[in-house]
KOLROGU-360119 format. One line per 10 residues: number of its first residue (from 1); their letters; for each residue x, y, z of C-alpha. Coordinates in steps of 0.05 Angstrom, whole numbers, always signed. Layout:
# residues N
NUM = a = X,Y,Z; ... $
This chain:
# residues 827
1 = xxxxxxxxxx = +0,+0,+0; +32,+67,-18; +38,+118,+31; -8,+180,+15; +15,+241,-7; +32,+306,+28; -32,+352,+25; -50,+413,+52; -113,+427,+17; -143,+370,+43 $
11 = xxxxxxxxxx = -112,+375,+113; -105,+441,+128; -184,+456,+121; -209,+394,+152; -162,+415,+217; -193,+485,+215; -266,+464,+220; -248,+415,+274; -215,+473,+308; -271,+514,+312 $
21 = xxxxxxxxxx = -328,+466,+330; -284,+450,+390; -271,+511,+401; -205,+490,+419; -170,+561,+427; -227,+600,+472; -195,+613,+539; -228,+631,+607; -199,+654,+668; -159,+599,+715 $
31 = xxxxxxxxxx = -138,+623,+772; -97,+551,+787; -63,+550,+724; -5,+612,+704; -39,+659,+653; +9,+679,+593; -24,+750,+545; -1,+735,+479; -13,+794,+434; +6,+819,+361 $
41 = xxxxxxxxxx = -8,+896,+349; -80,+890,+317; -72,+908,+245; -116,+961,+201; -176,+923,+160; -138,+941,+83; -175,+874,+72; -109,+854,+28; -58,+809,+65; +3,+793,+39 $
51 = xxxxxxxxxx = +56,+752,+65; +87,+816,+96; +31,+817,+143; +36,+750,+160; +103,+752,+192; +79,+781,+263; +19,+728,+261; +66,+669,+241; +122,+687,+308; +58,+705,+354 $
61 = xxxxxxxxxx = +19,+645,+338; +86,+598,+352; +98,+625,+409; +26,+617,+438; +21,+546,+415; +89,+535,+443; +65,+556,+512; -1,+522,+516; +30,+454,+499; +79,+483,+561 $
71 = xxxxxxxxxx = +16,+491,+606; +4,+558,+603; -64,+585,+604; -58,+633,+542; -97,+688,+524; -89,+699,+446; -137,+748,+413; -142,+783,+344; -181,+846,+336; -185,+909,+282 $
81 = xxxxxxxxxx = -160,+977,+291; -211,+998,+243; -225,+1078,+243; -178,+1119,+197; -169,+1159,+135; -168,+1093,+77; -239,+1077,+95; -271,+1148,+83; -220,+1158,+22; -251,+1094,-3 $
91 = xxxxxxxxxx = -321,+1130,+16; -302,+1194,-37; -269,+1154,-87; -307,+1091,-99; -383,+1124,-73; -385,+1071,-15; -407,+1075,+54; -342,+1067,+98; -375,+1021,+151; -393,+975,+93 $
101 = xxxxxxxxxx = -322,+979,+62; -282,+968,+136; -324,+907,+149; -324,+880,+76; -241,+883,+91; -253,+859,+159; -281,+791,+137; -233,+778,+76; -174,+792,+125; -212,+739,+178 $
111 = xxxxxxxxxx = -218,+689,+127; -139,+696,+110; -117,+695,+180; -171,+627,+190; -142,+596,+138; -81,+611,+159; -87,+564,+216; -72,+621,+276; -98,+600,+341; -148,+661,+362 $
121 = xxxxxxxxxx = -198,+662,+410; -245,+688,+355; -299,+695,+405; -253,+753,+436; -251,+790,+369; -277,+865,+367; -269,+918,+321; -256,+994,+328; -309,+1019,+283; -371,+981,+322 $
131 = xxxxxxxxxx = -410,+1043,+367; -401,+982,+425; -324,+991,+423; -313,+1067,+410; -369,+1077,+460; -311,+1069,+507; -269,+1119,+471; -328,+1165,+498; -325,+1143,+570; -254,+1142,+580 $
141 = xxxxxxxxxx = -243,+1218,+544; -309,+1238,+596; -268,+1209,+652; -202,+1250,+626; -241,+1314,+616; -265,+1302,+699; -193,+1301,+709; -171,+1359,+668; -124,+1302,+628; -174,+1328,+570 $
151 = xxxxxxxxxx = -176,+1405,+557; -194,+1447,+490; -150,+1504,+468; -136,+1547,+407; -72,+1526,+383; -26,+1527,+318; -31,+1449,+289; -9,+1413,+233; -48,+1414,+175; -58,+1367,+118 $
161 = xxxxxxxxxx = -90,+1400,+57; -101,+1338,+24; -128,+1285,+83; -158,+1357,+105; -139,+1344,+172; -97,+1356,+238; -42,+1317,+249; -3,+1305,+320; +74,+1322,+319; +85,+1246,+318 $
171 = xxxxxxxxxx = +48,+1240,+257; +90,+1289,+214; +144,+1249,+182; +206,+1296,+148; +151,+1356,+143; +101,+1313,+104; +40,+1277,+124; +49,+1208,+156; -4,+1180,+111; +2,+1207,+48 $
181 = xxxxxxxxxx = +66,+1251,+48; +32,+1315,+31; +72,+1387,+53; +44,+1390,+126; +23,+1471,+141; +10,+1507,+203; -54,+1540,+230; -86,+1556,+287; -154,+1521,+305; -192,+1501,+362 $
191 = xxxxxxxxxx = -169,+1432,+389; -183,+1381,+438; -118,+1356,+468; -105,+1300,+518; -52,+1323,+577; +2,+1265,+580; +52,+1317,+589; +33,+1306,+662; +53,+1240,+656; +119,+1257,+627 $
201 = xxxxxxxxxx = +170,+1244,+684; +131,+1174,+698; +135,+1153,+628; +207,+1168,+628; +223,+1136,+693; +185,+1073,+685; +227,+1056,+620; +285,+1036,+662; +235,+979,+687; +224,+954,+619 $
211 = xxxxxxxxxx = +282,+902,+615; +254,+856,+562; +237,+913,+512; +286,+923,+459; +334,+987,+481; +333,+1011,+408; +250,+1027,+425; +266,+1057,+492; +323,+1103,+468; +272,+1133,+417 $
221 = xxxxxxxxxx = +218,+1147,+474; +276,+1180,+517; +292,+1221,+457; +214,+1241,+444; +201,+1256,+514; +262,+1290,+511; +267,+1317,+602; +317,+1367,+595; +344,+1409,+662; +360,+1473,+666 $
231 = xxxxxxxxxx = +334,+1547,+675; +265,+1586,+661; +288,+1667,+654; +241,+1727,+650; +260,+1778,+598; +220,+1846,+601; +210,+1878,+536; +227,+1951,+532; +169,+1999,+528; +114,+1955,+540 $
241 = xxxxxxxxxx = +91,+1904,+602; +105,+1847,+557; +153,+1803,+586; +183,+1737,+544; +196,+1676,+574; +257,+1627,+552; +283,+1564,+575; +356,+1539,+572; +401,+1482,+590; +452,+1537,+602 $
251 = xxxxxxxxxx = +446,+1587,+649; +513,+1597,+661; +516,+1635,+591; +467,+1688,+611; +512,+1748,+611; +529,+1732,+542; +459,+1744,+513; +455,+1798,+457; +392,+1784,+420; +331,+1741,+431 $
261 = xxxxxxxxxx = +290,+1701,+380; +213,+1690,+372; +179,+1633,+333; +140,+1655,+279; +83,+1630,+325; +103,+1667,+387; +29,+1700,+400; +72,+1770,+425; +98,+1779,+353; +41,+1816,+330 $
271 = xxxxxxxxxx = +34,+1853,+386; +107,+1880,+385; +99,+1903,+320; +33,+1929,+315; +34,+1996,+286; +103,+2007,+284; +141,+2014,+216; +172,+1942,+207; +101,+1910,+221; +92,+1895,+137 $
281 = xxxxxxxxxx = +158,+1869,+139; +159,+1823,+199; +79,+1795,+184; +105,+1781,+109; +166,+1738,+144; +121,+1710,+188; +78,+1686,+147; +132,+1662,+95; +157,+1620,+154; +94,+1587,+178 $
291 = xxxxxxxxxx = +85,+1556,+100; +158,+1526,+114; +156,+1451,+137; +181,+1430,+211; +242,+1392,+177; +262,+1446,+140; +266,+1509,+187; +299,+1459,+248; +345,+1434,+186; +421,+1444,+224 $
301 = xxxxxxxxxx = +447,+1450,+151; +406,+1512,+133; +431,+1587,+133; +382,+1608,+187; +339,+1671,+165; +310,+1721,+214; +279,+1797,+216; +290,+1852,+263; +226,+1865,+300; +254,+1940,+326 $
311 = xxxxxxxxxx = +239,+1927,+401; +284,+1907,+447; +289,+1873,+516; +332,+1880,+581; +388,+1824,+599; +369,+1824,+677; +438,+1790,+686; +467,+1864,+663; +409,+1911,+657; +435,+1920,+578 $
321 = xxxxxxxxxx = +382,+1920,+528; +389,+1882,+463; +346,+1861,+395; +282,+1811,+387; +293,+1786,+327; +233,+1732,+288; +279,+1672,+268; +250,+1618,+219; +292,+1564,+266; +257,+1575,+328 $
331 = xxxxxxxxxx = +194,+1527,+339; +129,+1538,+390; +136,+1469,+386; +196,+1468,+432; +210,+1497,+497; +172,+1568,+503; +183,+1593,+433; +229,+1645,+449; +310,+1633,+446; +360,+1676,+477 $
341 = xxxxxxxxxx = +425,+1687,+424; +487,+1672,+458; +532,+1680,+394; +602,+1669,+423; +578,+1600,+456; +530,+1568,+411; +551,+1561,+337; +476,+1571,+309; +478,+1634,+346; +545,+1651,+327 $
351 = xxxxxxxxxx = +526,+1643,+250; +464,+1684,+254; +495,+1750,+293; +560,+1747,+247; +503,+1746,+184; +458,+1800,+218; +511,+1833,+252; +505,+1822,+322; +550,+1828,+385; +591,+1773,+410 $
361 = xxxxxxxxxx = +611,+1777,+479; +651,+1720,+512; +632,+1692,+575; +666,+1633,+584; +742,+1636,+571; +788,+1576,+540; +843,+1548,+586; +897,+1588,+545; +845,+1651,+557; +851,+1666,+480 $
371 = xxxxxxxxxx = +787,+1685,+471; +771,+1750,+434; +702,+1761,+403; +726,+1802,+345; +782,+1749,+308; +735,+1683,+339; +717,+1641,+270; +663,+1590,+308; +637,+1591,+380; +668,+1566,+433 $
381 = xxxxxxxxxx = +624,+1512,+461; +672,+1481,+512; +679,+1486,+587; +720,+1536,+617; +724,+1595,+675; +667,+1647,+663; +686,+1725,+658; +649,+1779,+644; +592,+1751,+692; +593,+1793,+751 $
391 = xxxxxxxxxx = +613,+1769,+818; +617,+1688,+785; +676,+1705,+742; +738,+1661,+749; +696,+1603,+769; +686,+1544,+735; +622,+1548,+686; +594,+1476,+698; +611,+1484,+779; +580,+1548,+773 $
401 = xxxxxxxxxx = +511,+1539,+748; +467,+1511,+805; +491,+1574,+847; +479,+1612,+785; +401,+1595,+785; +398,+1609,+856; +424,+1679,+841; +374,+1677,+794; +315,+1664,+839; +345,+1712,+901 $
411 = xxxxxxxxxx = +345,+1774,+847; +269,+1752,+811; +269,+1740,+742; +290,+1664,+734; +285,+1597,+768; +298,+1520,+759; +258,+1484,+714; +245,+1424,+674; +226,+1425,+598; +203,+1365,+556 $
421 = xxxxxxxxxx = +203,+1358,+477; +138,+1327,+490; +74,+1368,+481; +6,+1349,+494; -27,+1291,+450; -78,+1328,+410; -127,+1287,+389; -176,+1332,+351; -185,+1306,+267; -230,+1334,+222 $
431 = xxxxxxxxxx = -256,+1273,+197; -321,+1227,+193; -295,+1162,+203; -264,+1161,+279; -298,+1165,+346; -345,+1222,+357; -317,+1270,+408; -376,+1273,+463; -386,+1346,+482; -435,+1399,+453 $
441 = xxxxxxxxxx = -434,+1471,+445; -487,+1507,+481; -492,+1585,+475; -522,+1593,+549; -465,+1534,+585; -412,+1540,+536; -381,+1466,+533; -429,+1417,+561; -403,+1342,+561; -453,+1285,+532 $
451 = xxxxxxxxxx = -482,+1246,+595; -454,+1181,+604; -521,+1143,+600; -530,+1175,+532; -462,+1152,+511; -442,+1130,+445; -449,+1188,+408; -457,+1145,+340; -432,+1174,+275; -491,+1186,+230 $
461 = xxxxxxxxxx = -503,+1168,+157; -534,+1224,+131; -466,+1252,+112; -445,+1268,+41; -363,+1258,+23; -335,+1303,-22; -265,+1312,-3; -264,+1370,+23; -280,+1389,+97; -309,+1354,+148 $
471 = xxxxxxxxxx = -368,+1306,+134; -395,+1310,+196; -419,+1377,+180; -455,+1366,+133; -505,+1314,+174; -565,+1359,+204; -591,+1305,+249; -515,+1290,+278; -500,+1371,+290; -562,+1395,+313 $
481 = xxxxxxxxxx = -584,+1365,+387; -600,+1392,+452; -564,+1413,+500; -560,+1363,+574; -550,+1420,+619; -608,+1468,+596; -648,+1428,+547; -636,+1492,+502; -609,+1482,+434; -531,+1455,+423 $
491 = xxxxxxxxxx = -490,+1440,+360; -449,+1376,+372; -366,+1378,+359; -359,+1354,+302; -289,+1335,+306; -278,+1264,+318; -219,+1235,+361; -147,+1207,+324; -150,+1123,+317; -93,+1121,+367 $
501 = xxxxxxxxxx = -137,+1133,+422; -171,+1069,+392; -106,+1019,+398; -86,+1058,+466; -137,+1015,+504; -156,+959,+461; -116,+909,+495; -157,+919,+555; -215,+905,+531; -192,+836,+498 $
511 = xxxxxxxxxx = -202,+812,+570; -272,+811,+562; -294,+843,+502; -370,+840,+531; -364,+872,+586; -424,+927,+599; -404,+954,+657; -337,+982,+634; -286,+1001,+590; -265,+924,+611 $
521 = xxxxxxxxxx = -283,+879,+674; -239,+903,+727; -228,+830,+757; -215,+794,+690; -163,+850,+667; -130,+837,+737; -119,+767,+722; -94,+781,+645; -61,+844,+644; -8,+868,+630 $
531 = xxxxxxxxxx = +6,+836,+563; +67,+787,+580; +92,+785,+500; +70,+836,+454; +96,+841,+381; +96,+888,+329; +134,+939,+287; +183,+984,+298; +149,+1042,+272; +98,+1044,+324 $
541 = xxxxxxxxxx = +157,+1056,+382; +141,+1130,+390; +64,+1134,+365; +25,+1071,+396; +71,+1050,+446; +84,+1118,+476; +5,+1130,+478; -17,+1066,+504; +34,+1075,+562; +1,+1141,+572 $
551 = xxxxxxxxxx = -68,+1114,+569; -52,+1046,+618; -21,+1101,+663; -81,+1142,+665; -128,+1081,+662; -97,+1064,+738; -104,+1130,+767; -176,+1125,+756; -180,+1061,+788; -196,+1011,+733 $
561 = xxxxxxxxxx = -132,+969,+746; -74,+969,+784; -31,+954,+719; +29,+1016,+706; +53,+992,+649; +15,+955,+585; +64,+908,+563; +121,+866,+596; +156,+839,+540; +159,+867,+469 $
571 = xxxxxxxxxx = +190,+838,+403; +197,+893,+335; +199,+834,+284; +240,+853,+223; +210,+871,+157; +200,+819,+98; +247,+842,+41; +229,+832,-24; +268,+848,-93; +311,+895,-56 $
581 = xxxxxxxxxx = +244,+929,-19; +196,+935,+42; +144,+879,+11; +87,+924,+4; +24,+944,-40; +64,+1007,-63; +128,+974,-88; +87,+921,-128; +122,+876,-90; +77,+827,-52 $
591 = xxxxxxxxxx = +64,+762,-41; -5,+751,-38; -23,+696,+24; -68,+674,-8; -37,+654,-72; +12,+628,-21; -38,+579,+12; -62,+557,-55; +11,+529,-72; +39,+504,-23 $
601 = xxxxxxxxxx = -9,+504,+38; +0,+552,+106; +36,+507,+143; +94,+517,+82; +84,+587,+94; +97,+587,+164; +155,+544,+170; +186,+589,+110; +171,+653,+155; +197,+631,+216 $
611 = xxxxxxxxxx = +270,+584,+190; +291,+637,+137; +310,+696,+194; +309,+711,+276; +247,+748,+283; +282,+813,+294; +315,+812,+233; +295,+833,+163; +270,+771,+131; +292,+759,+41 $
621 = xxxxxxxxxx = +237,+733,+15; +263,+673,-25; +214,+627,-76; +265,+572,-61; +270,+580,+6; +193,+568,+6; +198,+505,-34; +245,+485,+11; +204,+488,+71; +148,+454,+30 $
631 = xxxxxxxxxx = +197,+395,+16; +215,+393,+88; +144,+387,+118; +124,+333,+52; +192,+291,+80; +162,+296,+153; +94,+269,+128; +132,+220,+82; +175,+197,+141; +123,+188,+196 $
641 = xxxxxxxxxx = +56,+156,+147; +112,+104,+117; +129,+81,+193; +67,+87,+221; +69,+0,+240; +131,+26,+291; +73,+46,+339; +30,-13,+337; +43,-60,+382; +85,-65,+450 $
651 = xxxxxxxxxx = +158,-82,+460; +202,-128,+509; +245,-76,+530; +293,-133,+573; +374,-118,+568; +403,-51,+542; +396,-21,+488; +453,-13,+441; +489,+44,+413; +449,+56,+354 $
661 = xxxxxxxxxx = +386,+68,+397; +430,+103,+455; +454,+155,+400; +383,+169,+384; +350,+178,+452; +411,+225,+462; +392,+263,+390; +318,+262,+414; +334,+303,+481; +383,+340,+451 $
671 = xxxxxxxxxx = +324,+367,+405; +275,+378,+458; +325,+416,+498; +343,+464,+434; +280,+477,+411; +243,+494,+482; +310,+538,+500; +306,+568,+430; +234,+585,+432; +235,+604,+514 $
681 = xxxxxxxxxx = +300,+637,+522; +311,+671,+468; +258,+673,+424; +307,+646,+362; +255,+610,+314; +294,+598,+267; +348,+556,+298; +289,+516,+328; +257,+491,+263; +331,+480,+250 $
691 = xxxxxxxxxx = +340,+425,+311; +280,+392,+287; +311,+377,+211; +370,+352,+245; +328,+303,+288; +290,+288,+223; +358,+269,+196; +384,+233,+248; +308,+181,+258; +315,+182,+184 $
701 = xxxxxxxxxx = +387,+150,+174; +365,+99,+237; +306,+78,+200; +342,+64,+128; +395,+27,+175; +344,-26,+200; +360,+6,+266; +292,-2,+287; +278,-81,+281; +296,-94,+355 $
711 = xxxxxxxxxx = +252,-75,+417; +300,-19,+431; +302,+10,+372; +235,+10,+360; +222,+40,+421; +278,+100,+406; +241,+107,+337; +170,+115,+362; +189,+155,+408; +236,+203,+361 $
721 = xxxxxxxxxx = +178,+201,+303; +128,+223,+364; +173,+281,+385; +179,+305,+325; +105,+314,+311; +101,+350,+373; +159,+400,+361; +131,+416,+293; +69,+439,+328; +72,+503,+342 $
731 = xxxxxxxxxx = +103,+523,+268; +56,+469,+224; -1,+464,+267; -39,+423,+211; +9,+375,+195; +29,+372,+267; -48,+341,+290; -56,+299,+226; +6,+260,+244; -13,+265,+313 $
741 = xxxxxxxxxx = -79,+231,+300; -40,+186,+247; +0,+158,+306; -52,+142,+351; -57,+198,+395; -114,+231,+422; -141,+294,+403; -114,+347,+401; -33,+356,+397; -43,+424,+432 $
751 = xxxxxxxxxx = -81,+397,+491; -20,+352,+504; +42,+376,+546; +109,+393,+520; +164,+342,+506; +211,+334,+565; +281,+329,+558; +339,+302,+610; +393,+354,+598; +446,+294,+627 $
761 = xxxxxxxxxx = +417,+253,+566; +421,+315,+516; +502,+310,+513; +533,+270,+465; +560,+195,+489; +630,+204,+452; +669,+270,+418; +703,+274,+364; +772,+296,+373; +816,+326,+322 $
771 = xxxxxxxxxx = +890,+311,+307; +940,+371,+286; +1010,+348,+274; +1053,+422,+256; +978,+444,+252; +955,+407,+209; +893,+375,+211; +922,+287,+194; +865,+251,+233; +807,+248,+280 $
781 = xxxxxxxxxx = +784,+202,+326; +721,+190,+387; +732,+194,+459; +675,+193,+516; +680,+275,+543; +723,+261,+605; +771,+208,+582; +848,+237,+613; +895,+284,+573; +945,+211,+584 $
791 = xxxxxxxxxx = +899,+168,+552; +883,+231,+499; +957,+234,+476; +974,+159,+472; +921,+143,+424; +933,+204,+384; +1004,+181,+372; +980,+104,+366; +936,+127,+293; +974,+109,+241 $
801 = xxxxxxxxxx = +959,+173,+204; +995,+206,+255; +1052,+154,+257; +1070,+165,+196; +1084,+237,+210; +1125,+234,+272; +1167,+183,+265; +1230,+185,+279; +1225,+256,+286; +1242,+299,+347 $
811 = xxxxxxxxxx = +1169,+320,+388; +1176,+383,+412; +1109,+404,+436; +1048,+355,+457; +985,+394,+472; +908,+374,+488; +852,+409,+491; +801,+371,+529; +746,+339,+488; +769,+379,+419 $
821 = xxxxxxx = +838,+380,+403; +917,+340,+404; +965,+377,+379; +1028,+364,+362; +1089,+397,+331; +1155,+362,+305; +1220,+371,+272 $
């Protein structure tokens, strides 16, 4: 009878039913058994998966089969981050209603990832879009606004005039939209913002906790949050009761200030010039800078441009007065929008005074004291003794400093502070398909927020997309509504909320993702949370991860959970590379899953993703590599139908076994202990998949042998050709439980516990040891691991390859290195 061929098509479906009418994968609560919160970053409905996308599935589902074969009670959900810009694009450009269009993408992505084999507890699934998620949304922005971590304020944003849109600093990428790389512009609107600048120190502090997330991420949250220490300073402007207020890391350079510099934002530049004779001059520069991108005016590079306002202000370190200048390098964005010019110690400064014509004035000498503002070709940004400072010259500048502020303080016009590069999350967009932002606008109460039992605001359908504006506006029944304080009439904001506040929470809510009561059940979130593994891109270090840190945070000080921090554990897997390229829909570059599936079957797929790079690496896509993998898993099949009589039928297992079967208990241990360290310790896929061939190889060449045809060895085989349907598991899940039924075993492979391993029995019986005679390699020979350098040395010298060589010659040096090496040199 010939053995039947290797099939997915006919497997892999029939395993997937079975799968789900079990309902082998839903988890509850288990308060006797340790809980594991396996999680991939939910992805965006596009409705198009490509074997790009399937990458973070492939390692997460692994890994969460790998544990619940290890006894872990595993919580593995899959959900839809499913507001956002493609949907109501697809709305204007195709006529279609964007609810229809994200769930129409929702279920061909489901039926990809289902046929993929991934272990989900689809009966955890939810989806942004649905009113009984982003009702939520509502609640926890209510429950912010109670706290004043929610607050609306005219401010100047970033504006995209083609999404038609504001955009947060985060989502500005080298001055162009994040979505569709459009010149981002600045204007000042209206916006809701979310305060988790008062988080700022906590967020910062708390990464030092996060030992199992990759540095690389945490670096780039230092950098965004960016705590700097130093000074705030009060500057009074002369002939007015303006004052301007600056930050700096260095207030030891104070008495070296000749001119100060406003943003083209600074809300006092108008003011100053008002009236005066430069005010065409300045608001034409002003508003020249304002269509300039963020990457260009804080562009290092760049010849820095400014314009003379004509007002001055007083240095209060020297009662001198000195220039405000507009400067297109100056930001509100950072610090206070307002830089003092210290030209002789920073070089920016330096280059704008000597192009403006500016004073230099040295405060801080060099060692050789060589210092002289006129013939100085660059600033001098070293340490040294300060002069020209009042009563702190000759001292030491850095020494100096924290007396300095205290000088400061005593006389009035500065103190110590702390700045952040981080600015509040603003969260306003002015589009139709996001959450609904729950607060009207009532003439007689001013901002009234929607009632909780009236919550979710749900987006209407009478709107009409045209691509420009806000469609929300254009829905009478939506803006029109009545106001819950007064019952007078109210107009409804209009703006919705940005789909980050959607994936800042959504892990919570996995927990129990009915839960009426709550953003999630308090109880069940305390057993689950935090998230012990999450995976995902890189790209999402400063965006997602930053605000779901910030929304976990908050989250606990409303007492919902007692849980700091969202996620333990975080992999970035590496991108799949493809011709040279990012595999993606814009290169023309992908490899449909699908079309995948329909070749060679998902388990193929899979065992490709995970054996052809370490997660965290970039991954070459490779058509052989993939036929590879499919010859692998069709030689695993092959290897375990054709024996299948090995496991009928018990064996006298009286006397020992011999070495044949010895060598391949030791081979089967030795597997078990690779792949569970691989997978445990250090998350190395790759070199797991890679154990497994070898154990493949080694039951293979015992079978062909006749190795088997004895008790022992029949014993050593079954119980090889069983391990090896196990360790497969958690990378061909379908061909795993075929075999697994094949053999005799109960259902299912993933309700049965891991392999053990003795590590004693995972070392090799003998060594090979390598003869070197003037260093070179003449022969080789096996030796159990702790035979005696004595014993090492005389049967090195008794192989006749080596005889031959020394020989009546002279030995001069005899040297062994245990269990790998005899060397020996003669003339």
């Amino acid at each position: 009878m010939s053995t039947p061929r290797y099939s997915p098509r006919e497997i892999e479906p029939r395993w997937q039913e079975r799968w789900a009418k079990t309902g082998l994968y839903a988890v509850r609560e288990d308060p006797q058994r340790q809980k594991f919160y396996c999680l991939e970053m939910f992805p965006y409905p596009s409705g198009e998966l490509h074997m790009g996308h399937m990458r973070n599935y492939a390692i997460g589902d692994a890994y969460a089969r790998f544990l619940r074969m290890r006894g872990y009670n595993v919580l593995y959900p899959m959900g839809y981050d499913a507001f956002g810009l493609p949907a109501e694009n697809a709305a204007i450009t195709r006529k279609v209603d964007p609810a229809q269009w994200t769930r129409g993408s929702i279920e061909r992505m489901k039926k990809v990832q289902k046929r993929m084999g991934f272990s989900y507890d689809w009966d955890r699934t939810l989806a942004t879009c649905e009113p009984e998620y982003y009702r939520w949304n509502q609640w926890i922005f209510l429950k912010f606004l109670e706290k004043d971590l929610a607050y609306r304020r005219a401010a100047p944003v970033n504006w995209c005039p083609s999404c038609q849109t504001v955009l947060a600093n985060e989502q500005v990428e080298g001055g162009g939209c994040w979505r569709c790389s459009s010149t981002v512009e600045k204007r000042d609107l209206e916006q809701w913002f979310l305060r988790i600048t008062a988080y700022a120190d906590e967020l910062l502090a708390d990464l030092d906790h996060l030992h199992q997330w990759p540095e690389r991420v945490k670096v780039m949250q230092r950098n965004w949050i960016g705590r700097s220490e130093g000074a705030q300073i009060e500057f009074e402007v002369v002939g007015s009761g303006q004052r301007i207020s600056t930050f700096t890391t260095r207030p030891d350079t104070v008495f070296g200030i000749t001119y100060m510099v406003l943003a083209a934002e600074h809300p006092l530049v108008a003011e100053l010039v008002r009236g005066t004779p430069r005010e065409a001059k300045v608001l034409s520069f002003v508003n020249e800078v304002k269509g300039r991108s963020l990457i260009e005016r804080t562009d290092e590079t760049r010849e820095k441009e400014g314009v003379d306002t004509g007002r001055t202000f007083i240095n209060p370190a020297n009662g001198e007065a000195f220039p405000i200048y507009v400067a297109d390098y100056v930001v509100m964005e950072y610090g206070t929008g307002a830089v003092m010019g210290v030209p002789a110690h920073d070089q920016r400064d330096f280059e704008f005074a000597k192009k403006y014509g500016l004073p230099v004035r040295v405060v801080i000498q060099d060692p050789e004291g060589s210092l002289e503002p006129g013939t100085m070709e660059c600033a001098f940004v070293e340490d040294g003794a300060m002069v020209n400072s009042g009563p702190f010259d000759g001292r030491p500048n850095r020494d100096a400093m924290p007396d300095f502020i205290r000088y400061m303080e005593k006389e009035g016009w500065g103190s110590a502070a702390v700045s952040y590069r981080l600015r509040d999350w603003l969260i306003s967009r002015q589009r139709y398909w996001g959450t609904p932002i729950p607060v009207v606008y009532c003439d007689a109460c001013g901002i009234v927020p929607v009632p909780e039992d009236q919550l979710p605001v749900v987006l209407p359908s009478d709107v009409s997309f045209t691509g420009e504006g806000n469609p929300l506006q254009t829905s009478a029944t939506f803006v029109g509504t009545t106001c819950p304080s007064c019952s007078g009439p109210a107009r409804r904001e209009t703006d919705t909320m940005d789909t980050f506040i959607d994936s800042s929470h959504y892990f919570f809510r996995y927990t129990d993702p009915h839960y009426d009561g709550g953003p999630f059940d308090p109880e069940k979130a305390s057993y689950w949370m935090p998230v012990d593994q999450y995976i995902g891109g890189i790209e999402h270090a400063i965006l997602h991860l930053l605000y779901a840190r910030f929304f976990t945070k908050g989250l606990r000080d409303l007492g919902l959970t007692e849980v700091g921090e969202p996620f333990s554990r975080l992999l970035t897997q590496g991108m799949v590379i493809k011709d040279g390229a990012k595999m993606s829909k814009s290169m023309g570059n992908v490899v449909p899953a699908e079309e995948m599936m329909d070749r060679y079957g998902a388990d193929t797929a899979r065992v490709f993703i995970l054996f052809a790079s370490p997660p965290e690496k970039e991954l070459e896509w490779s058509d052989q590599g993939v036929e590879g993998s499919f010859r692998f898993l069709s030689r695993v099949h092959r290897l375990i139908m054709e024996n299948l009589a090995l496991f009928r039928g018990g064996a006298d297992l009286t006397g020992e076994p011999g070495r044949e079967a010895r060598a391949l208990v030791r081979v089967r241990h030795m597997a078990v202990m690779r792949v569970t360290e691989d997978i445990l310790r250090r998350f190395q896929f790759n070199t797991a998949i890679s154990a497994v061939m070898e154990l493949v190889n080694e039951l293979s060449r015992f079978l062909a042998e006749g190795k088997a045809e004895d008790a022992h060895g029949k014993a050593a085989a079954c119980d090889a050709m069983r391990t090896i349907i196990a360790l497969i598991g958690p990378f061909a899940p379908h061909l795993a439980e075929e075999l697994w039924e094949a053999s005799g075993m109960e259902y299912s492979l993933f309700n049965t516990p891991w392999p053990d391993y003795d590590p004693e029995l995972a070392v090799s019986e003998t060594v090979e040891i390598v003869v070197q005679v003037n260093g070179k390699v003449r022969a080789r020979f096996e030796a159990v691991p702790d035979t005696d350098e004595e014993a090492l040395k005389e049967k090195a010298l008794s192989l006749p390859r080596v005889g031959e060589f020394v020989e009546g010659k002279q030995i001069l040096k005899l040297v062994v290195v245990p269990g790998r090496l005899v060397s020996v040199v003669v003339r």
